[in-house]
C-alpha positions as CSV (number, residue, x, y, z in Angstrom):
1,X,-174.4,-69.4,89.7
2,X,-173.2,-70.9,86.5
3,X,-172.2,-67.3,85.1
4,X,-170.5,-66.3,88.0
5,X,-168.2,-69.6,88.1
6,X,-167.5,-68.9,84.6
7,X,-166.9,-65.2,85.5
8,X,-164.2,-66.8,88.2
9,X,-162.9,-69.2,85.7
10,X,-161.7,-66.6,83.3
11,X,-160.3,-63.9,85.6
12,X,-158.7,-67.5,86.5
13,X,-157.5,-67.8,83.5
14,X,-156.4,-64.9,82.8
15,X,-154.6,-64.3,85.7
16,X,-152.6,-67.3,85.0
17,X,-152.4,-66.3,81.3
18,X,-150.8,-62.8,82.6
19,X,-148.5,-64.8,85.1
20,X,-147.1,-66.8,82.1
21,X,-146.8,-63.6,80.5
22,X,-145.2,-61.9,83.3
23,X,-143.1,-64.5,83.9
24,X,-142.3,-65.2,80.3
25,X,-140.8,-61.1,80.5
26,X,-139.1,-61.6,83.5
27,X,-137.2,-64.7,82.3
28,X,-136.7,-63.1,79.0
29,X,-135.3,-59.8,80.9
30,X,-133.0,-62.0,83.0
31,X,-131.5,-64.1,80.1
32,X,-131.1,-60.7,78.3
33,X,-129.7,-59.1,81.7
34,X,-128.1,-62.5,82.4
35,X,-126.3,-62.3,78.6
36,X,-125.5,-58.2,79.2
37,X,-123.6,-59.6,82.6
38,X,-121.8,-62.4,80.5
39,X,-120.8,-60.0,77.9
40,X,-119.4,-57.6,79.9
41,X,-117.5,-60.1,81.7
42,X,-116.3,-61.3,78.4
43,X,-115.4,-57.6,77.1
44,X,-113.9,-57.2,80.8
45,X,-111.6,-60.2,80.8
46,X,-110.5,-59.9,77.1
47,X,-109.6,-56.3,78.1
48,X,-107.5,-57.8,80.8
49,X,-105.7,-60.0,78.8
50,X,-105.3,-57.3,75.9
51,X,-103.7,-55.3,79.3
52,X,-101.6,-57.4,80.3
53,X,-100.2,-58.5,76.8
54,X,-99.7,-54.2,76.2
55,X,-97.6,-54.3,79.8
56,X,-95.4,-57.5,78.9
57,X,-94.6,-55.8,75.9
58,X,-93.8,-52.7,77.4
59,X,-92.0,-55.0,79.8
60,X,-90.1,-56.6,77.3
61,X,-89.7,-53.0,75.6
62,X,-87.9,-51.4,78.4
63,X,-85.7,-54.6,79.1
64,X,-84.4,-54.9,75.3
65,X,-83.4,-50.6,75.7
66,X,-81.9,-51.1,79.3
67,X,-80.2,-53.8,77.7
68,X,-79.3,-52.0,74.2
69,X,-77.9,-49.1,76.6
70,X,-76.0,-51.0,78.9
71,X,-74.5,-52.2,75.7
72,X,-73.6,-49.7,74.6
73,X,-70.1,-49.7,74.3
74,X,-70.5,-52.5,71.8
75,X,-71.4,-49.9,69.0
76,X,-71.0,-46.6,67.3
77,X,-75.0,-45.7,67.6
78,X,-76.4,-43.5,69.9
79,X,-79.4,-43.1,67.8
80,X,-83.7,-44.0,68.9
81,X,-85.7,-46.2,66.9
82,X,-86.1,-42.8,64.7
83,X,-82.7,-42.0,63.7
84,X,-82.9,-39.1,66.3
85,X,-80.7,-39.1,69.1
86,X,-82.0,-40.9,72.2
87,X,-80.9,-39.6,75.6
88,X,-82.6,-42.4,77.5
89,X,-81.0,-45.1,75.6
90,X,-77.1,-43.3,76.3
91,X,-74.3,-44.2,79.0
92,X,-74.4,-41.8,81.8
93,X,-71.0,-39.4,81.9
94,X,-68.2,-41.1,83.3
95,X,-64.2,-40.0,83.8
96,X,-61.4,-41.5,85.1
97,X,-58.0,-40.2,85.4
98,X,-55.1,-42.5,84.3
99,X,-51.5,-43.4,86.0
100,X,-49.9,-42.0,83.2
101,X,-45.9,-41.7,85.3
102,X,-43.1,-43.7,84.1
103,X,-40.7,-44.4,86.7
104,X,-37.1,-44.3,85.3
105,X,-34.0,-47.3,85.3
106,X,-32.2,-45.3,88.8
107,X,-33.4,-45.9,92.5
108,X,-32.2,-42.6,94.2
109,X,-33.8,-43.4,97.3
110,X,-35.8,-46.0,99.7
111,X,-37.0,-46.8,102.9
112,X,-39.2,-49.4,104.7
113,X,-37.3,-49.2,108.3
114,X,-36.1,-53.2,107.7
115,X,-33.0,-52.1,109.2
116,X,-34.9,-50.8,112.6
117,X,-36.2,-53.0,115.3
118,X,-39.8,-52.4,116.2
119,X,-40.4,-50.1,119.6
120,X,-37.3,-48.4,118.6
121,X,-37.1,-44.6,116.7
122,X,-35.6,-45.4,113.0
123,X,-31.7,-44.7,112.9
124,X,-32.0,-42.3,110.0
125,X,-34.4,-40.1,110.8
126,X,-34.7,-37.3,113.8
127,X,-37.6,-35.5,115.0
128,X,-38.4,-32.9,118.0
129,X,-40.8,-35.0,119.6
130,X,-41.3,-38.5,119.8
131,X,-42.2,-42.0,117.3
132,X,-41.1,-45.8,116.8
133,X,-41.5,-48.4,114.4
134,X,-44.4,-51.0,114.2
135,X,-45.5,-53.8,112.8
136,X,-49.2,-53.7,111.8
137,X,-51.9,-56.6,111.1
138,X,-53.2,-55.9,107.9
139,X,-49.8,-55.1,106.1
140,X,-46.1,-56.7,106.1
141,X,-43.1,-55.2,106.7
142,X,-42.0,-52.3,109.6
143,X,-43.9,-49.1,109.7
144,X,-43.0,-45.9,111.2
145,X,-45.4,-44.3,113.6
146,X,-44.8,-40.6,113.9
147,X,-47.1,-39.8,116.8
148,X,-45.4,-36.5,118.3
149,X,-47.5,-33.5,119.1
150,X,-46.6,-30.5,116.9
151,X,-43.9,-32.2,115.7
152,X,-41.6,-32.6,112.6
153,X,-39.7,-35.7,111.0
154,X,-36.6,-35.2,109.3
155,X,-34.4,-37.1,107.2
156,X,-31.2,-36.6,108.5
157,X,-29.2,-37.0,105.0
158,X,-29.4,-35.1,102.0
159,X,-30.6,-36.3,99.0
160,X,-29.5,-35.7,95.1
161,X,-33.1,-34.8,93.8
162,X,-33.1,-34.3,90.0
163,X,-35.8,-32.2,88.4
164,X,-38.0,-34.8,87.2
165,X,-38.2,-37.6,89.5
166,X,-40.9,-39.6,91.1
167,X,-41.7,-40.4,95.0
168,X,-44.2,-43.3,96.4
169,X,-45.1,-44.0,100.2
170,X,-47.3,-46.4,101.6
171,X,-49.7,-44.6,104.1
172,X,-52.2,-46.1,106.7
173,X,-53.8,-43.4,108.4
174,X,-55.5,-44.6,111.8
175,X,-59.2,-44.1,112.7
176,X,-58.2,-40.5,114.7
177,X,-57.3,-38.8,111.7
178,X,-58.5,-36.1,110.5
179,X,-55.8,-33.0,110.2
180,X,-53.7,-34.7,108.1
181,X,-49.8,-34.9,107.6
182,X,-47.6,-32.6,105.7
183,X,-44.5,-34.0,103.7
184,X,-42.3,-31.1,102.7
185,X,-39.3,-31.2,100.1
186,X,-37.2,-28.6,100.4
187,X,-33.8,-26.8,99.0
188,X,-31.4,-26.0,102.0
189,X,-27.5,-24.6,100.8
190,X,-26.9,-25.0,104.6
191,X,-29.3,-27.9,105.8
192,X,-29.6,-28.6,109.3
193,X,-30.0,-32.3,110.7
194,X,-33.4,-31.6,112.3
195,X,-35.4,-28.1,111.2
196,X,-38.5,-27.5,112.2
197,X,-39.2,-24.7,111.3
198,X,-42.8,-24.2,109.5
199,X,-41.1,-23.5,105.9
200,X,-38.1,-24.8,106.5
201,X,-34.4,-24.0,104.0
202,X,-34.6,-21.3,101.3
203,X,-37.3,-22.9,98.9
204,X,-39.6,-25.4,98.9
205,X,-43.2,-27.6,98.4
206,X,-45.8,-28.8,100.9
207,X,-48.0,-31.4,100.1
208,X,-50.8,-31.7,102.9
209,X,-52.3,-35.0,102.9
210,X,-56.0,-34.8,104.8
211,X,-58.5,-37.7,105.0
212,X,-60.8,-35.1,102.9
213,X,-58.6,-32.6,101.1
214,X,-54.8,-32.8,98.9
215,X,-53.3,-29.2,99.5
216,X,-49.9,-28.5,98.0
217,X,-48.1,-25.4,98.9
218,X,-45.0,-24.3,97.1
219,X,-43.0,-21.2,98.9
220,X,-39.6,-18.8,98.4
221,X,-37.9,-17.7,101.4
222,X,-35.1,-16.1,99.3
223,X,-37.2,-12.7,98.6
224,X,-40.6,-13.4,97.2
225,X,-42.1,-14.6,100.4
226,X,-44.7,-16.1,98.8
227,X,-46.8,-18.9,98.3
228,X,-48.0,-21.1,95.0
229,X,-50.7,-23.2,96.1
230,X,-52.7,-25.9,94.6
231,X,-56.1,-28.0,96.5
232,X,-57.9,-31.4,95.1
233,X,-61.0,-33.7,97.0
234,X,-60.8,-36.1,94.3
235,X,-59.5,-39.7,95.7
236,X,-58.3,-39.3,99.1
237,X,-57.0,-41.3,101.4
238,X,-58.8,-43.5,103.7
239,X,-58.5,-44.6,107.2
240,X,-57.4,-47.8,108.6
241,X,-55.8,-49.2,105.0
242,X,-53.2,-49.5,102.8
243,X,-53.0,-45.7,100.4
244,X,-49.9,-45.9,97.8
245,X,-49.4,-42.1,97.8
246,X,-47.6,-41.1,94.4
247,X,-46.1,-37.5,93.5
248,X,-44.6,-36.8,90.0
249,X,-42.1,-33.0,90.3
250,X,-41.1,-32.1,86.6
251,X,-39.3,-28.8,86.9
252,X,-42.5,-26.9,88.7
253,X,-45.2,-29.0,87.8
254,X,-46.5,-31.3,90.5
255,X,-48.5,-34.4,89.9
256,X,-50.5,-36.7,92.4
257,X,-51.8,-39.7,92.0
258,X,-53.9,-42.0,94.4
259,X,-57.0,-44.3,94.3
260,X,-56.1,-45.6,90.7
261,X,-56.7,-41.7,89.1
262,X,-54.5,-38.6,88.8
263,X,-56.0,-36.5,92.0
264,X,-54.1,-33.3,91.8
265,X,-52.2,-31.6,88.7
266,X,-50.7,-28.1,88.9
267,X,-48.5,-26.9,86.1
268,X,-46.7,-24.2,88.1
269,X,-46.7,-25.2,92.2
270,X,-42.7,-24.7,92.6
271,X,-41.1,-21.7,92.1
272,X,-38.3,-21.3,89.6
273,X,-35.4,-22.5,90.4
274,X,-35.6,-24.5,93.5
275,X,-33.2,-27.7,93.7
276,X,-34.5,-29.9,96.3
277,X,-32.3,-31.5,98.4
278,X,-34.0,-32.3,101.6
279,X,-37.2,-34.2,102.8
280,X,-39.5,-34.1,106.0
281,X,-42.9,-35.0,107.5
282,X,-44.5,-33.0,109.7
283,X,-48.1,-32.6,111.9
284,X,-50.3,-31.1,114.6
285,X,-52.0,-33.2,116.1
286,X,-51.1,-36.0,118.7
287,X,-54.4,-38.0,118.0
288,X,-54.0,-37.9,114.4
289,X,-51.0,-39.9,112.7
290,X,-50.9,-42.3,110.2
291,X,-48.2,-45.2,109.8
292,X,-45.8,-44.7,107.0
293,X,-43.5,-47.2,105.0
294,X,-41.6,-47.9,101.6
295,X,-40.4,-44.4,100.9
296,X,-39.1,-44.7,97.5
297,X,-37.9,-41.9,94.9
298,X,-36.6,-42.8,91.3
299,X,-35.8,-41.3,88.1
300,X,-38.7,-40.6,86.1
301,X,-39.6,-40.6,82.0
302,X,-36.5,-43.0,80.6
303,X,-35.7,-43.0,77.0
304,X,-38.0,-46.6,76.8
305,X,-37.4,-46.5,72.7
306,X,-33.5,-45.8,72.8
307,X,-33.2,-48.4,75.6
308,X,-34.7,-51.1,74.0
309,X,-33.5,-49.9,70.6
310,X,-30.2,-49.1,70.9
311,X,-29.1,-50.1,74.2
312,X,-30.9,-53.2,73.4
313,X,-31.8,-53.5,77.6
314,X,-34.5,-51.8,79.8
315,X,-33.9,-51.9,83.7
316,X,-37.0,-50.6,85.0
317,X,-38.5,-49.6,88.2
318,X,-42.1,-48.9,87.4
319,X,-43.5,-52.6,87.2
320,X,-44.0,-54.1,90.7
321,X,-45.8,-56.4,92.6
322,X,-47.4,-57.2,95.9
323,X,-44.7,-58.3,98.3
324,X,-44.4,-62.2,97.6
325,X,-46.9,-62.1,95.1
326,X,-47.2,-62.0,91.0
327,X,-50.2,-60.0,90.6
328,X,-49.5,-56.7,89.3
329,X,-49.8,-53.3,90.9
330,X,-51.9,-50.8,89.2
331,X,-49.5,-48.5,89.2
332,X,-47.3,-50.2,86.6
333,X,-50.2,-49.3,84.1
334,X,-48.2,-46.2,82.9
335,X,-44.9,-48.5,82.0
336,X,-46.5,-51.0,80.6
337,X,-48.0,-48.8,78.0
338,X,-44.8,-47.0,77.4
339,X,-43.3,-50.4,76.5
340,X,-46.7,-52.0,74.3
341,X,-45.9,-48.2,72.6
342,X,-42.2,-48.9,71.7
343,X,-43.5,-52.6,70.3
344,X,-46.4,-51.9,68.4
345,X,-44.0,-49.0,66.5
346,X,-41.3,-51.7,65.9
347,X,-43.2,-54.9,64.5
348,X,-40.0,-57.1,63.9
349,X,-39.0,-56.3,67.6
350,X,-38.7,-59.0,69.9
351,X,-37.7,-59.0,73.4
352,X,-37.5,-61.2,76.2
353,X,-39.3,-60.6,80.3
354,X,-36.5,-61.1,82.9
355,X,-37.8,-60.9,86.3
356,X,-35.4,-60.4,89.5
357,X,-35.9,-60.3,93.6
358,X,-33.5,-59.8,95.9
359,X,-31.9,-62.2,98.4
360,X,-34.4,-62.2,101.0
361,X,-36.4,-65.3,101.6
362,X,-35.5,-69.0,100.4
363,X,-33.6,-69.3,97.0
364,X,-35.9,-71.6,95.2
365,X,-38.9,-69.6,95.8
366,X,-37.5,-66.4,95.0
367,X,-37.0,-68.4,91.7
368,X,-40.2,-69.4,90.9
369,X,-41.9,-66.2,92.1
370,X,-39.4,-64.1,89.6
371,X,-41.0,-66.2,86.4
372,X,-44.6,-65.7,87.9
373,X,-43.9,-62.6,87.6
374,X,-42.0,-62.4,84.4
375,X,-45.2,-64.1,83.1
376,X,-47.6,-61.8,84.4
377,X,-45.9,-58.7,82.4
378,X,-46.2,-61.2,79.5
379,X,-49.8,-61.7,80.1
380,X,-50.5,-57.7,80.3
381,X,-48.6,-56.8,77.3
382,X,-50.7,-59.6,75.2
383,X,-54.2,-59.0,76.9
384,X,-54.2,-55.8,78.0
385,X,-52.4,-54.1,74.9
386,X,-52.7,-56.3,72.0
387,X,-48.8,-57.5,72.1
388,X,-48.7,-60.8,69.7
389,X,-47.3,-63.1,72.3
390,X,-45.2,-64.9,69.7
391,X,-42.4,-61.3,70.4
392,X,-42.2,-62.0,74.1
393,X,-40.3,-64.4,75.9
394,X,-40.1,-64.9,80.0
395,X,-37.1,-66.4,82.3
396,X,-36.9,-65.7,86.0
397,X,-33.8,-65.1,87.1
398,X,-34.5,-65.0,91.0
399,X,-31.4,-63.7,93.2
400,X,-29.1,-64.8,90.8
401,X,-27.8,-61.8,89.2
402,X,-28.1,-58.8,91.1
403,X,-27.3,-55.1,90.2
404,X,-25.7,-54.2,93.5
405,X,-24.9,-56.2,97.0
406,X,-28.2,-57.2,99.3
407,X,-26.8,-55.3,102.2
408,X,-29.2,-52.1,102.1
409,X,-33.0,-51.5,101.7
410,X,-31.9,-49.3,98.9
411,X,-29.7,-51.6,97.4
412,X,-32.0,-54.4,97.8
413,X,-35.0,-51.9,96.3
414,X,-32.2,-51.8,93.0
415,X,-32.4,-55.7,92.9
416,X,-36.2,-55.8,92.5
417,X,-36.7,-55.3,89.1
418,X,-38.1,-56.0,86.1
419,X,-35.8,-55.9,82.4
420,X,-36.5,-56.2,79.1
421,X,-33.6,-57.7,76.8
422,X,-33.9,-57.3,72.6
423,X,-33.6,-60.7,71.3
């Protein structure tokens, strides 16, 4: 009895002894898996942190190069970290055309219908169809509305073109068009007051203005009987806004310019020879009309350094403004740089920034708005082009001196200028 208690007491005890045992492994295994868990953690979170340090670098990487490149007109480089050209790091490929005209010191033409009462057909003009003046909401001023079907527009008076001059219109094409309108200038020895035929006198140019296409269209009905033609998509007009449409003639090459760029430039579009003397607008399409105003034509390309020089006074044409207001146009750029030219060549020249209006409107404030704007050419010349401002002076003369009487738009249009006088 005693043996086999003893017997039990030791299988007992060893059983216990081989639980502690077991035990002992098992909690050795878990620290040890326990640790392997802990560790990995650890490897797993300081791989984390190494990761996300790598991406806010490469963060910060790509930032300083976007930056570096967007910067880039602020240096000479266009080379990587390696000296080797880097085409990730360089501007994208831009152009931009420039208004490069001059318009000259004589006003040959002009017409914004002031002189025609609204609902009535303008008193200079005849067409074989119908049209009236208007007034519109989002521009001053009256605004001929040629809204015939198949129709033409003429000018009823002949005008002295020269062969380098310079025309401007104002254009607001409604939200109908599409075909676009057709100015023509012509050469006629024995003009008629309204000819509508489709290339009317003995010579002459097209210019096709679409909403998505500039065509230009020069033709000979003396014995070639044929055409020189010419097509840009670049800038075109828009609908339902103010487009300042500018063409440039020298001899046969015609120039257009629109949308702050140069959107059409043919060398040869007029045949040789041709003496324009006649204008006209023409169209298709009753549904598709656009709103036309401040028809102007001018001299083009002065002698800017013998006037200033010599003549010691520049009347020019080719600075202007928003009506009643001093901001400049963009399309003064190209007079403006002709004049910063003429100073930066002559160093000890100094000359002084008269600005004029006409009569229309209250004295006083035709006044001030003439040295606004004498100030604002200042402000151009000096910021824009480098002009020490100590060489320029300003004085607004108003309505006080003008060229020619205020009885005309044209002769008004001659009052409205800008002149530079040598001091």
């Amino acid at each position: 009895m005693r043996s086999c208690f003893l017997i039990i007491v030791l299988i007992f005890s060893a059983g216990i002894t081989a639980a502690q045992i077991n035990v002992r492994e098992k909690v050795k295994s878990g620290v040890m898996q326990r640790a392997g868990q802990r560790l990995d953690e650890a490897v797993d979170k300081g791989i984390d942190l190494l990761e996300g340090e790598v991406v806010k670098e490469a963060e910060k990487n790509k930032k300083s190069a976007t930056e570096a490149s967007s910067a880039g007109d602020q240096s000479n480089s266009d080379s990587g970290i390696d000296g080797k050209s880097s085409s990730a790091q360089k501007e994208p490929l831009k152009a931009a055309g420039r208004y490069d005209f001059v318009p000259g010191d004589r006003i040959l033409f002009f017409e914004d219908f002031s002189q025609d009462a609204p609902g009535d057909f303008p008193a200079l003009w005849t067409t074989n169809s119908s049209g009236e003046i208007n007034s519109l909401n989002i521009a001053p001023g009256h605004w001929f509305y040629m809204n015939g079907e198949d129709a033409v527009y003429n000018y009823t008076r002949n005008i002295d073109f020269p062969s380098n001059f310079i025309l401007e219109f104002d254009l607001v094409p409604d939200e109908e068009y599409a075909y676009g309108i057709t100015l023509t200038l012509y050469e006629d020895a024995s003009p008629r007051e309204l000819d509508d035929d489709l290339y009317p006198g003995d010579r002459g140019l097209h210019i096709r203005i679409d909403d998505d296409v500039w065509e230009t269209k020069g033709y000979n009905n003396l014995g070639e009987n044929d055409w020189i033609t010419g097509e840009s998509t670049r800038a075109t007009v828009s609908k339902s806004v103010v487009n300042h449409v500018i063409i440039w003639i020298q001899n046969r090459r015609v120039r257009i310019y629109h949308g702050g760029m140069k959107t059409l430039d043919m060398p040869t579009n007029i045949f040789q020879g041709t003496k324009f003397n006649r204008l006209r607008f023409s169209g298709w399409d009753s549904d598709s009309w656009p709103f036309v105003s401040n028809i102007k034509i001018t001299t083009a390309s002065p002698d800017t350094r013998s006037k200033l020089l010599t003549d010691g006074r520049l009347v020019t044409y080719g600075i202007t403004f928003d009506i009643n207001k001093a901001d400049l146009k963009p399309e003064s750029e190209g007079t403006l740089q002709e004049i910063a030219g003429v100073l930066k060549d002559n160093p000890a020249l100094r000359v002084k920034i008269v600005g004029h209006t006409d009569s229309d409107g209250d004295e006083k404030l035709n006044l001030d708005l003439s040295g606004r704007r004498a100030v604002s050419v200042k402000d151009a010349l000096v910021k824009s082009f480098g002009i020490d401002a100590s060489r320029l002076e300003t004085e607004g003369a108003g309505e006080s001196r003008p060229l020619v009487g205020n009885d005309t738009p044209v002769n008004k249009a001659q009052n409205r200028r800008v002149e530079f006088i040598r001091l």
